[in-house]
N, C-alpha and C positions, 0 to 999 in steps of 0.2 A: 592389174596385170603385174603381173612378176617381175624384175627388170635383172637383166644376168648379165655379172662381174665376173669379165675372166681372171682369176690369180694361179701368179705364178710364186712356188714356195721352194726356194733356197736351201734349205735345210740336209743337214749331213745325221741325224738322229731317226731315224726310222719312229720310234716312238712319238716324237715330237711332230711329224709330219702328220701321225693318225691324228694325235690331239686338237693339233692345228683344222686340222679335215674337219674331224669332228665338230669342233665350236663353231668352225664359218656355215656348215651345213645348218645348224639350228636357228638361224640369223633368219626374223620372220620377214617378209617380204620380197628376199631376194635368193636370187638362183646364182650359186658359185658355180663356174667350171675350174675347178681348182685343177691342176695339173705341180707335178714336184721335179725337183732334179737335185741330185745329192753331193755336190760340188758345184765351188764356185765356174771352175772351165764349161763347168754342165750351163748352168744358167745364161752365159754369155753364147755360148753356140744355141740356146733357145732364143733367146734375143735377138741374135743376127741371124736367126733362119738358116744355122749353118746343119750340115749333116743331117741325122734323122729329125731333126726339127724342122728340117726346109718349111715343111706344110702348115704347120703350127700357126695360128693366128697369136697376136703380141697381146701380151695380158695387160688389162685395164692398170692391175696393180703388184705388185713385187712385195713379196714379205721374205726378207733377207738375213740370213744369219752369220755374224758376224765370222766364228769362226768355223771353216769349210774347211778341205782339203783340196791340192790343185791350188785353184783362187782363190785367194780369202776374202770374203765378202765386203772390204771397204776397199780391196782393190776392184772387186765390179762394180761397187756403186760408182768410183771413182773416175771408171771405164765408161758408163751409161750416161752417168749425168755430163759426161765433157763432149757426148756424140747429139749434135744438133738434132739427131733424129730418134734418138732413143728418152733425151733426158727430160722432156715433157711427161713419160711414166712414173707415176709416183711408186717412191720405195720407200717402206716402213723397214727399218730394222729391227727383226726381233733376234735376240738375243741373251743369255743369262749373264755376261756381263755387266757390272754395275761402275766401272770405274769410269770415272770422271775425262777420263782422256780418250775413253774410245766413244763415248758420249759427244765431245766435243769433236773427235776428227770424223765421225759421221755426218753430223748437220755440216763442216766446214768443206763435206764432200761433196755435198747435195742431197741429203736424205731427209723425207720430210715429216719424218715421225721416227723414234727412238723409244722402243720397249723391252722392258724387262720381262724374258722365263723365270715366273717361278714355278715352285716343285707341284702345285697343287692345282690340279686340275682347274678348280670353279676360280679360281682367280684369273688361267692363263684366258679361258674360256669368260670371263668377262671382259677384260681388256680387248680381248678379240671382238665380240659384239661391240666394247665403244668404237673400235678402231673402224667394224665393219660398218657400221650406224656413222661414223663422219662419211666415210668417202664414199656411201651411197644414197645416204640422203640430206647429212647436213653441207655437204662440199659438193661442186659437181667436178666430175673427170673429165676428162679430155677423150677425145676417141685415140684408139694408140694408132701409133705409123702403121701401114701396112707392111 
């Protein structure tokens, strides 16, 4: 039986969102409901059930990109992981940043995977399976707050 991971996808790249789509749907075993929002202020009103997200169930898992518009993505992480009730969701960062400092102020924000976009598909789409292959079958998750 299939086991289905809600994610929720950060991202301000339209392109990147399909790509991202794309590779987690190929991921054998498991059923993504993937759901997106194209700013950081987006992701946090999904979070907190605010506005048209009232109804929204909270995603198992968070793939975040660093830089959004509105909120920048290490200011949500920053927001999530300091709320008793939100920071038990794991959030990977993805990101085409490689510098050393936004690597290090993410994990010291609470984020629990740090990945690099690169330009080419079969790469970002591999990373994506190991990522998706930890947090559903090698790690287990937590159920998220209601």
């Amino acid at each position: 039986m299939k086991r289905t991971v809600r994610v929720l996808v950060a991202e301000d790249n339209e392109d990147h969102v399909f790509f991202i789509t794309r590779a987690l749907r190929g991921v054998d075993g498991v059923t993504f409901d993937i759901e997106s929002v194209p700013d950081g202020a987006e992701a946090l009103d999904y979070l907190y059930k605010r506005g048209r997200y009232h109804d929204r169930a909270r995603p198992h898992l968070v793939l975040l990109d660093l830089k959004m518009p509105r909120v920048a993505g290490l200011e949500v992480l920053e927001v999530v992981k300091q709320d008793p009730e939100l920071r038990s969701i794991p959030i990977a960062v993805l990101t085409s940043s490689e510098r050393q400092q936004d690597v290090d102020a993410s994990y010291q924000a609470g984020g629990n995977t740090y990945l690099v976009k690169r330009p080419a598909f079969t790469e970002l789409r591999d990373k994506l399976w190991s990522l998706s292959e930890f947090w559903t079958s090698t790690a287990l998750i937590p159920d998220p707050p209601t």
